[in-house]
C-alpha positions as CSV (number, residue, x, y, z in Angstrom):
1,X,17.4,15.8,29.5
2,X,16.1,14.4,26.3
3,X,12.8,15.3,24.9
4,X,9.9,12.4,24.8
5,X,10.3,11.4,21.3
6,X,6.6,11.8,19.5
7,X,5.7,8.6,17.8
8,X,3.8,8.9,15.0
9,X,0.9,6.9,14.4
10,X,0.1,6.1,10.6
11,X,-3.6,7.0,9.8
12,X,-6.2,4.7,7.8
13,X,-6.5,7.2,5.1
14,X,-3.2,5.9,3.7
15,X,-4.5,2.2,3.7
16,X,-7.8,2.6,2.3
17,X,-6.5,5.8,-0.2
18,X,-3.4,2.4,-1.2
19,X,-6.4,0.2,-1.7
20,X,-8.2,2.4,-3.6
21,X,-5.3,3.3,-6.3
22,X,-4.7,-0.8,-6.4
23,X,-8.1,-1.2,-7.2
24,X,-8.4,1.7,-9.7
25,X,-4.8,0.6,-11.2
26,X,-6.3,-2.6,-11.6
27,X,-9.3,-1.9,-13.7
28,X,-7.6,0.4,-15.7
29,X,-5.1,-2.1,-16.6
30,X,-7.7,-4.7,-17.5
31,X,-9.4,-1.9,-19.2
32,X,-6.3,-1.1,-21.7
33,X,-5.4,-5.0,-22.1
34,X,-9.0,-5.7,-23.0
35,X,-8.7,-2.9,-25.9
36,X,-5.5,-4.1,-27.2
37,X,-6.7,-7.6,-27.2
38,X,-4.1,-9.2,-24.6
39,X,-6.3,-11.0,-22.1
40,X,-5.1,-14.3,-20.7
41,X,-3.5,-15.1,-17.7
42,X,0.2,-13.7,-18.0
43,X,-1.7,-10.0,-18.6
44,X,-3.9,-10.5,-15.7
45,X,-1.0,-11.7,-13.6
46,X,1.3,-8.6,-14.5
47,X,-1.6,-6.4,-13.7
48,X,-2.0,-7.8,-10.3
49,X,1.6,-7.3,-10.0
50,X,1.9,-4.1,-11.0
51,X,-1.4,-2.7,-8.6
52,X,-0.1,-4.5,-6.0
53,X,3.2,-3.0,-6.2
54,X,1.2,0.9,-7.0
55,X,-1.0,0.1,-3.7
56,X,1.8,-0.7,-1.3
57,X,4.2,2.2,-2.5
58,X,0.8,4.9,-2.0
59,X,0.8,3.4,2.0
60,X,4.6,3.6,2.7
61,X,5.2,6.9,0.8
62,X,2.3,8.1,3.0
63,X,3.6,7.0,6.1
């Protein structure tokens, strides 16, 4: 006989704690481009990148 297998059901914390560390990523890197005077598109673009990236890997790695 094999056991019911237990499915497990990912919780909202991980997708609203993901969004939260994208969002916080995010101003910090606009925060540190601002001081070292790189604003303009490619900056904002490689910090949208980046928090994206930090966002999706704090939902999977919490799953």
């Amino acid at each position: 006989m094999n056991a019911p297998r237990a499915r497990i059901k990912p919780g909202k914390a991980s997708l609203i704690g993901g969004i939260a560390v994208g969002i916080a990523s995010m101003v910090i890197w606009i925060a540190v481009t601002r001081e070292l005077g790189l604003l303009g598109t490619p900056a904002l673009a490689a910090g949208l990148l980046i928090s994206t990236a930090v966002a999706a890997w704090i939902r999977i790695a919490d799953l």
